[in-house]
DRENFIRO-145148 format. One record per atom (N, C-alpha, C): residue in one letter; residue number from 1; x, y, z. Coordinates in nm, 4 decimals. Layout:
BEGIN
A:NUM:X:Y:Z
...
END
This chain:
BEGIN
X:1:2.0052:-3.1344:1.6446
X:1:2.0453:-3.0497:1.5340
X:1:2.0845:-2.9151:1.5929
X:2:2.1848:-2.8609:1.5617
X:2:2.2343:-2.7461:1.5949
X:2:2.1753:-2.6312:1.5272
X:3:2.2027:-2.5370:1.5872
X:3:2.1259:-2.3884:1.5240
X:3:2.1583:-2.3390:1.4062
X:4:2.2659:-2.3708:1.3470
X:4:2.2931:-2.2774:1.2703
X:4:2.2465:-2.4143:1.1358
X:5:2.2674:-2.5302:1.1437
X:5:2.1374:-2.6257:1.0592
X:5:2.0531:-2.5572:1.0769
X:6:1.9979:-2.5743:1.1563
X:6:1.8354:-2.5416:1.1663
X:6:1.7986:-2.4173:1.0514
X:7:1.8893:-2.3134:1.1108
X:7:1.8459:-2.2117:0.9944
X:7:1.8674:-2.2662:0.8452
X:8:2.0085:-2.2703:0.8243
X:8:1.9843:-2.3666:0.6499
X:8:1.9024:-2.4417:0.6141
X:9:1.8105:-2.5421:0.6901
X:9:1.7208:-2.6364:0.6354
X:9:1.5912:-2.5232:0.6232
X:10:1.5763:-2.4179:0.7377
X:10:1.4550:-2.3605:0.7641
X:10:1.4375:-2.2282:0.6004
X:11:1.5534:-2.2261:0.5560
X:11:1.5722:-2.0821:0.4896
X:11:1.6001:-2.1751:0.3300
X:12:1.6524:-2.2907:0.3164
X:12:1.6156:-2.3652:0.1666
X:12:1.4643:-2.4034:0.1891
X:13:1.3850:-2.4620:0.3167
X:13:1.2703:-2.5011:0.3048
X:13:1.1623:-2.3662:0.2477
X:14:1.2086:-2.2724:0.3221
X:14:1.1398:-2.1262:0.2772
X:14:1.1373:-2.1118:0.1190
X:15:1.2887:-2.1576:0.0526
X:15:1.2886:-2.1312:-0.0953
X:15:1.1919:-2.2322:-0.1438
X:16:1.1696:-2.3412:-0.1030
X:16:1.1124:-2.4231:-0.2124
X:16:0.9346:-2.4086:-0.1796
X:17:0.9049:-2.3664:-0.0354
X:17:0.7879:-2.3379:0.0219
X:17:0.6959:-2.2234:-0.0693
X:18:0.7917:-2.1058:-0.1308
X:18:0.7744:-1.9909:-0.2167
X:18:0.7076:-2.0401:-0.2997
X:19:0.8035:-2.1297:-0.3699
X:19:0.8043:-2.2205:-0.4966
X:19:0.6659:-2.3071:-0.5589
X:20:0.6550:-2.3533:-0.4393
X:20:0.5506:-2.4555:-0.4248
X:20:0.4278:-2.3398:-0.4048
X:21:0.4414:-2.2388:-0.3909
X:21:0.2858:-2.1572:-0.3111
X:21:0.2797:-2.0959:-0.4693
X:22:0.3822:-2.0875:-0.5272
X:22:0.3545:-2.0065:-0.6439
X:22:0.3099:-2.0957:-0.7365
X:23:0.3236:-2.2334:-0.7805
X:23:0.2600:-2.2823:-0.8084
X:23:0.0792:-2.2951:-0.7710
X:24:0.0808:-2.3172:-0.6543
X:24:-0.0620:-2.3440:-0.6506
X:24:-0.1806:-2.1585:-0.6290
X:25:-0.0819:-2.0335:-0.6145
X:25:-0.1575:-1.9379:-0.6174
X:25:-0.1469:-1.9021:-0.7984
X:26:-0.1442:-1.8953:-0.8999
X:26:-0.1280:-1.8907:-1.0190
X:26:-0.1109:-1.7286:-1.0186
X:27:-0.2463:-1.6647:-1.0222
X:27:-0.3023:-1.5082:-0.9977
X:27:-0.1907:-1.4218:-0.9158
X:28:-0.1160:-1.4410:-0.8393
X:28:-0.0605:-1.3846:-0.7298
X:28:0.1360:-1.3983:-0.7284
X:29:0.1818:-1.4657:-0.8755
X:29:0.2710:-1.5228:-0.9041
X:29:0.4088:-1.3950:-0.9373
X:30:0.4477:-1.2971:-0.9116
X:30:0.5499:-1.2225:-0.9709
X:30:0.6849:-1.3127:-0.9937
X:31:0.7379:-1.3734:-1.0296
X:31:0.8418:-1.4003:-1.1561
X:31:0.9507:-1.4820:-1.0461
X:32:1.0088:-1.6387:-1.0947
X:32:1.0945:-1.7018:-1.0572
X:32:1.1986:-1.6411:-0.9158
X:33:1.2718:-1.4774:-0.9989
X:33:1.3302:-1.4276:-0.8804
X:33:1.2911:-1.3997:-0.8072
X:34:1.1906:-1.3042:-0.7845
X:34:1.0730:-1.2731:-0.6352
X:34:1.0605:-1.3567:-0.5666
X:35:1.0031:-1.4964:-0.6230
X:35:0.9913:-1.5824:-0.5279
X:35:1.0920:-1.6708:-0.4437
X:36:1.2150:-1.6696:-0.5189
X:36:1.2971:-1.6969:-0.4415
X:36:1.3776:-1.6083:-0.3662
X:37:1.4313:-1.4827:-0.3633
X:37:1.4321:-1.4074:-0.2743
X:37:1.3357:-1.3903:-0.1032
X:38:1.1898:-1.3789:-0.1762
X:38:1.1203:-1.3926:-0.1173
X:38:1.0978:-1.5217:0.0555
X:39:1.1085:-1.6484:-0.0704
X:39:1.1463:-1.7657:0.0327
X:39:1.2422:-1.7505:0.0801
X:40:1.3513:-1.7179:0.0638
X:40:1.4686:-1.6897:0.1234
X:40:1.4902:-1.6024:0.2852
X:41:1.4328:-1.5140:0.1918
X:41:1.4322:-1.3977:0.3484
X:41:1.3174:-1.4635:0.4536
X:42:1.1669:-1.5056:0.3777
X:42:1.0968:-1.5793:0.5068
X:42:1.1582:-1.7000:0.5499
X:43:1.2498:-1.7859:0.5051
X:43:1.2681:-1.8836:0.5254
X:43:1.3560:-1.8684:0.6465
X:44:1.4615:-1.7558:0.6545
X:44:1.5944:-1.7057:0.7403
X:44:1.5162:-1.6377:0.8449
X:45:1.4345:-1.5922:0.8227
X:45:1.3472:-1.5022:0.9370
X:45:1.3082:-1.6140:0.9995
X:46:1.2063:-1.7161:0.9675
X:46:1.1496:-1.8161:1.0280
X:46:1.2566:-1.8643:1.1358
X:47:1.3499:-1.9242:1.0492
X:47:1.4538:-1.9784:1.1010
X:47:1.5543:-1.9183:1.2143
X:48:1.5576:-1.8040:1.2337
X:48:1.5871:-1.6991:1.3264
X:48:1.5320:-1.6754:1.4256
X:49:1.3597:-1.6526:1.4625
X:49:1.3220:-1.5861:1.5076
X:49:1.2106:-1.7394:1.5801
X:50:1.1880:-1.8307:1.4980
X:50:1.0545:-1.9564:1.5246
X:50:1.1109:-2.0742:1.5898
X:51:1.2619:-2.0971:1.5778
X:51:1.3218:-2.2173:1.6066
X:51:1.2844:-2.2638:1.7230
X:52:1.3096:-2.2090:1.8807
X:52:1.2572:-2.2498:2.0181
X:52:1.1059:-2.2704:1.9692
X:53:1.0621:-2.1691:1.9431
X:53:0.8878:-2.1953:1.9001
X:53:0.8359:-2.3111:1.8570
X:54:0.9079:-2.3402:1.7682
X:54:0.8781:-2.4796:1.6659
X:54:0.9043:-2.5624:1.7078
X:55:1.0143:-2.5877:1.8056
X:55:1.0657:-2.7047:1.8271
X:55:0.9796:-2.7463:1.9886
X:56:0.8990:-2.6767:2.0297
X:56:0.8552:-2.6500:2.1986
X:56:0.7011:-2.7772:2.1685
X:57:0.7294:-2.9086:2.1516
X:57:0.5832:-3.0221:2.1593
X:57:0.5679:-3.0229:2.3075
X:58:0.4564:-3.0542:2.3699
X:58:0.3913:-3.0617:2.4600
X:58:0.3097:-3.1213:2.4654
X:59:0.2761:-3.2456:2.6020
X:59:0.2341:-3.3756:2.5618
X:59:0.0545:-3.3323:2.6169
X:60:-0.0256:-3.3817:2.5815
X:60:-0.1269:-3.3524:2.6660
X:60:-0.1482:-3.3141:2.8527
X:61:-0.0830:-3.3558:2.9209
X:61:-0.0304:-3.3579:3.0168
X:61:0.0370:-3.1888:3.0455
X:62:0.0621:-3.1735:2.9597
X:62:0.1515:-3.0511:2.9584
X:62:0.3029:-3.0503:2.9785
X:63:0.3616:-3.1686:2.9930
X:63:0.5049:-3.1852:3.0126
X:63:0.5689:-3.1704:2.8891
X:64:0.7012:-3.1153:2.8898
X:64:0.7663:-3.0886:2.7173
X:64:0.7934:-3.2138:2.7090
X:65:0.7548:-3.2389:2.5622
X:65:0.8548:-3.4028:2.4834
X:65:0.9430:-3.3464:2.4266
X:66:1.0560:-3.4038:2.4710
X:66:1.1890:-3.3744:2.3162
X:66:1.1341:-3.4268:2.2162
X:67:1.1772:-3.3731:2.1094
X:67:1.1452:-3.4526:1.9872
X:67:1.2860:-3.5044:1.9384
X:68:1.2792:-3.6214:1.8458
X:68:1.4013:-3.6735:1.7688
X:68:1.4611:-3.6208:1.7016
X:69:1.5509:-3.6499:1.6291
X:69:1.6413:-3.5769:1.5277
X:69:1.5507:-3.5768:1.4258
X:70:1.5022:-3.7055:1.3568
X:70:1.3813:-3.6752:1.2563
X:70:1.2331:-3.5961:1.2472
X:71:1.2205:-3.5868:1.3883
X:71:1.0986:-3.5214:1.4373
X:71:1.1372:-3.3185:1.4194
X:72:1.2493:-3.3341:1.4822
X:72:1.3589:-3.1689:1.4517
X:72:1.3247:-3.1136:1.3148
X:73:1.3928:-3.2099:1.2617
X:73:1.4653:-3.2133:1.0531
X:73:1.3006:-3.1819:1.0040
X:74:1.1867:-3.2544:1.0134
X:74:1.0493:-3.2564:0.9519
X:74:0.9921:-3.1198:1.0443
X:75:1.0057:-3.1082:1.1515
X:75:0.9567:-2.9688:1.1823
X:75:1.0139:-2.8366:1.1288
X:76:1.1053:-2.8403:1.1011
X:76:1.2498:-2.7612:1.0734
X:76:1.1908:-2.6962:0.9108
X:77:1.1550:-2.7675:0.8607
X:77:1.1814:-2.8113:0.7061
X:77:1.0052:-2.7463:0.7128
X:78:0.9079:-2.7797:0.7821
X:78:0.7880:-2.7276:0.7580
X:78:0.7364:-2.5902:0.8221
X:79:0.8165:-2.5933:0.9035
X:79:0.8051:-2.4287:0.9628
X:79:0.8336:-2.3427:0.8339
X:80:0.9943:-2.3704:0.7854
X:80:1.0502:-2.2975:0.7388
X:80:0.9354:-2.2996:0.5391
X:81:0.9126:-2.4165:0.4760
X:81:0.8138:-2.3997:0.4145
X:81:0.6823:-2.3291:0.4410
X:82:0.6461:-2.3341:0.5031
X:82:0.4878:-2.2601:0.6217
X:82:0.5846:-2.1238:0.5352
X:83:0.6590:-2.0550:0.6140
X:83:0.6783:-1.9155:0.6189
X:83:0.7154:-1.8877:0.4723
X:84:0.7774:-1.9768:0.4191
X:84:0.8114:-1.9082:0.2816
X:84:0.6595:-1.9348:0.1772
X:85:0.5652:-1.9783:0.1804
X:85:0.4363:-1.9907:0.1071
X:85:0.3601:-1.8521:0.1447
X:86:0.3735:-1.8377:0.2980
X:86:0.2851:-1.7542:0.3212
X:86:0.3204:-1.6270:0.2863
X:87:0.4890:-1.6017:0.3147
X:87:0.4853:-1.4816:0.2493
X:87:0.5045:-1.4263:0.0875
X:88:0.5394:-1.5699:0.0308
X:88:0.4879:-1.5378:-0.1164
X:88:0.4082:-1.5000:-0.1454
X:89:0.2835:-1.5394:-0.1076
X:89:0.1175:-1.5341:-0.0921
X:89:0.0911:-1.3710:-0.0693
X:90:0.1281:-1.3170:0.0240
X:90:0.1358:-1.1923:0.0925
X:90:0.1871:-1.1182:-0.0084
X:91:0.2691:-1.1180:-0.0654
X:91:0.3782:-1.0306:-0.1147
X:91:0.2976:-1.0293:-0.2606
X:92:0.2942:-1.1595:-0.3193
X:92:0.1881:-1.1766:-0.4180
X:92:0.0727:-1.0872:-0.4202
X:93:-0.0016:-1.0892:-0.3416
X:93:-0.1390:-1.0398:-0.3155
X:93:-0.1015:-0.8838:-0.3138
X:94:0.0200:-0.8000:-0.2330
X:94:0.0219:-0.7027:-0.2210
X:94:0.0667:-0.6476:-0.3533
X:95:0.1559:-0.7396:-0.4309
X:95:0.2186:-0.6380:-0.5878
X:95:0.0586:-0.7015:-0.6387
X:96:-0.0051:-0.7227:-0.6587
X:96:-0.1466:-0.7568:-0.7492
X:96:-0.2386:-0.6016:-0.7344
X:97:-0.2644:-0.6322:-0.5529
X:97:-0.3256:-0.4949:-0.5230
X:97:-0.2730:-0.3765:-0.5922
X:98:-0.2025:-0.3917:-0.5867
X:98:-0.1381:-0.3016:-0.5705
X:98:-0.1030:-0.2121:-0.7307
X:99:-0.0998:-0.3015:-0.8058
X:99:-0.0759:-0.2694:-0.9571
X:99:-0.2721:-0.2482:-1.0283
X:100:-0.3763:-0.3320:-0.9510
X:100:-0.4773:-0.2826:-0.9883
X:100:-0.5463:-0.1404:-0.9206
X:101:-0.4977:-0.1128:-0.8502
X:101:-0.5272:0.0363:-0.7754
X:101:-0.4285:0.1526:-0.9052
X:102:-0.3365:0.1057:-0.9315
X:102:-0.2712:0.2119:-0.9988
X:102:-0.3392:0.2321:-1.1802
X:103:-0.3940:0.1133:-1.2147
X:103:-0.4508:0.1477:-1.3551
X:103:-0.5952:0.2292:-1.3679
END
Protein backbone atom coordinates (compact mmCIF):
# COMPACT_ATOMS: atom_id res chain seq x y z
CA UNK A 1 0.00 0.00 0.00
CA UNK A 2 1.33 3.26 -0.88
CA UNK A 3 1.56 6.33 1.35
CA UNK A 4 -0.64 8.50 0.38
CA UNK A 5 -3.53 5.29 0.95
CA UNK A 6 -2.24 4.80 3.96
CA UNK A 7 -3.07 8.26 5.08
CA UNK A 8 -6.81 8.10 3.62
CA UNK A 9 -7.59 4.80 5.26
CA UNK A 10 -5.61 6.13 8.52
CA UNK A 11 -7.58 9.71 8.57
CA UNK A 12 -11.43 8.02 7.58
CA UNK A 13 -10.38 5.31 10.27
CA UNK A 14 -9.67 8.36 12.72
CA UNK A 15 -13.31 9.68 11.66
CA UNK A 16 -15.16 6.70 12.51
CA UNK A 17 -12.62 5.86 15.61
CA UNK A 18 -14.05 9.54 17.08
CA UNK A 19 -17.34 8.20 16.34
CA UNK A 20 -17.20 5.04 17.92
CA UNK A 21 -15.31 6.62 21.25
CA UNK A 22 -18.16 9.00 21.41
CA UNK A 23 -20.43 6.55 21.59
CA UNK A 24 -19.01 4.55 24.27
CA UNK A 25 -17.64 7.86 26.43
CA UNK A 26 -21.41 9.33 26.70
CA UNK A 27 -20.21 12.20 29.54
CA UNK A 28 -17.35 13.50 27.39
CA UNK A 29 -19.44 13.75 23.99
CA UNK A 30 -19.37 17.58 22.38
CA UNK A 31 -21.65 17.36 19.25
CA UNK A 32 -21.50 15.21 15.81
CA UNK A 33 -19.13 18.08 14.28
CA UNK A 34 -16.33 18.07 16.96
CA UNK A 35 -16.06 14.72 16.64
CA UNK A 36 -15.56 14.49 13.31
CA UNK A 37 -13.24 17.19 12.79
CA UNK A 38 -11.63 15.92 15.62
CA UNK A 39 -11.13 12.25 14.04
CA UNK A 40 -10.11 13.81 11.15
CA UNK A 41 -7.19 15.83 12.20
CA UNK A 42 -6.06 12.68 14.63
CA UNK A 43 -6.68 10.43 12.03
CA UNK A 44 -4.20 12.64 9.31
CA UNK A 45 -1.75 13.21 12.09
CA UNK A 46 -1.63 9.48 12.87
CA UNK A 47 -1.38 8.83 9.41
CA UNK A 48 1.48 11.30 8.82
CA UNK A 49 3.56 11.03 11.50
CA UNK A 50 2.84 6.72 12.83
CA UNK A 51 2.93 5.03 9.40
CA UNK A 52 6.83 3.56 9.50
CA UNK A 53 5.89 3.10 13.27
CA UNK A 54 2.91 1.02 12.69
CA UNK A 55 3.86 -0.79 10.04
CA UNK A 56 7.63 -1.86 11.84
CA UNK A 57 6.35 -6.07 13.26
CA UNK A 58 9.19 -7.77 14.64
CA UNK A 59 9.41 -11.40 15.03
CA UNK A 60 10.53 -12.63 18.40
CA UNK A 61 13.90 -13.18 17.13
CA UNK A 62 14.08 -9.64 16.45
CA UNK A 63 14.21 -9.81 12.63
CA UNK A 64 11.55 -7.37 10.77
CA UNK A 65 8.48 -9.40 9.17
CA UNK A 66 6.88 -7.64 6.27
CA UNK A 67 3.51 -7.73 6.76
CA UNK A 68 0.80 -8.39 3.86
CA UNK A 69 -1.33 -6.15 2.14
CA UNK A 70 -4.16 -7.27 4.55
CA UNK A 71 -1.98 -7.23 7.52
CA UNK A 72 -0.99 -3.18 6.17
CA UNK A 73 -4.97 -2.30 5.42
CA UNK A 74 -5.99 -3.84 9.31
CA UNK A 75 -3.02 -2.06 10.87
CA UNK A 76 -3.60 1.07 8.87
CA UNK A 77 -7.27 1.24 9.72
CA UNK A 78 -6.49 0.58 13.65
CA UNK A 79 -3.75 2.89 14.23
CA UNK A 80 -5.63 5.42 12.56
CA UNK A 81 -8.99 4.46 14.78
CA UNK A 82 -6.58 4.17 18.10
CA UNK A 83 -5.76 7.96 17.40
CA UNK A 84 -9.03 9.25 16.50
CA UNK A 85 -10.86 7.66 19.95
CA UNK A 86 -8.17 8.82 21.91
CA UNK A 87 -8.21 12.14 20.96
CA UNK A 88 -11.89 12.49 21.12
CA UNK A 89 -11.58 11.24 24.60
CA UNK A 90 -8.94 13.99 25.33
CA UNK A 91 -10.57 16.76 23.77
CA UNK A 92 -13.84 15.50 25.39
CA UNK A 93 -12.45 15.42 28.81
CA UNK A 94 -10.71 18.82 28.27
CA UNK A 95 -14.13 20.92 26.99
CA UNK A 96 -15.93 19.00 30.21
CA UNK A 97 -13.05 20.27 32.51
CA UNK A 98 -13.05 22.77 31.40
CA UNK A 99 -16.72 24.17 31.30
CA UNK A 100 -16.99 22.79 35.07
CA UNK A 101 -14.12 25.04 36.35
CA UNK A 102 -15.87 28.02 34.71
CA UNK A 103 -19.45 27.67 36.55
Amino acid sequence: MDWTTSLIVQTAAGLVGAHLAAVAFHEYRFGWLGHSVVGLIAGALSGYFLQEIALTVVTGSGSVNEPRLAEVAAIEALTGAVAGAIAMAAVGFFIKESAAKVR
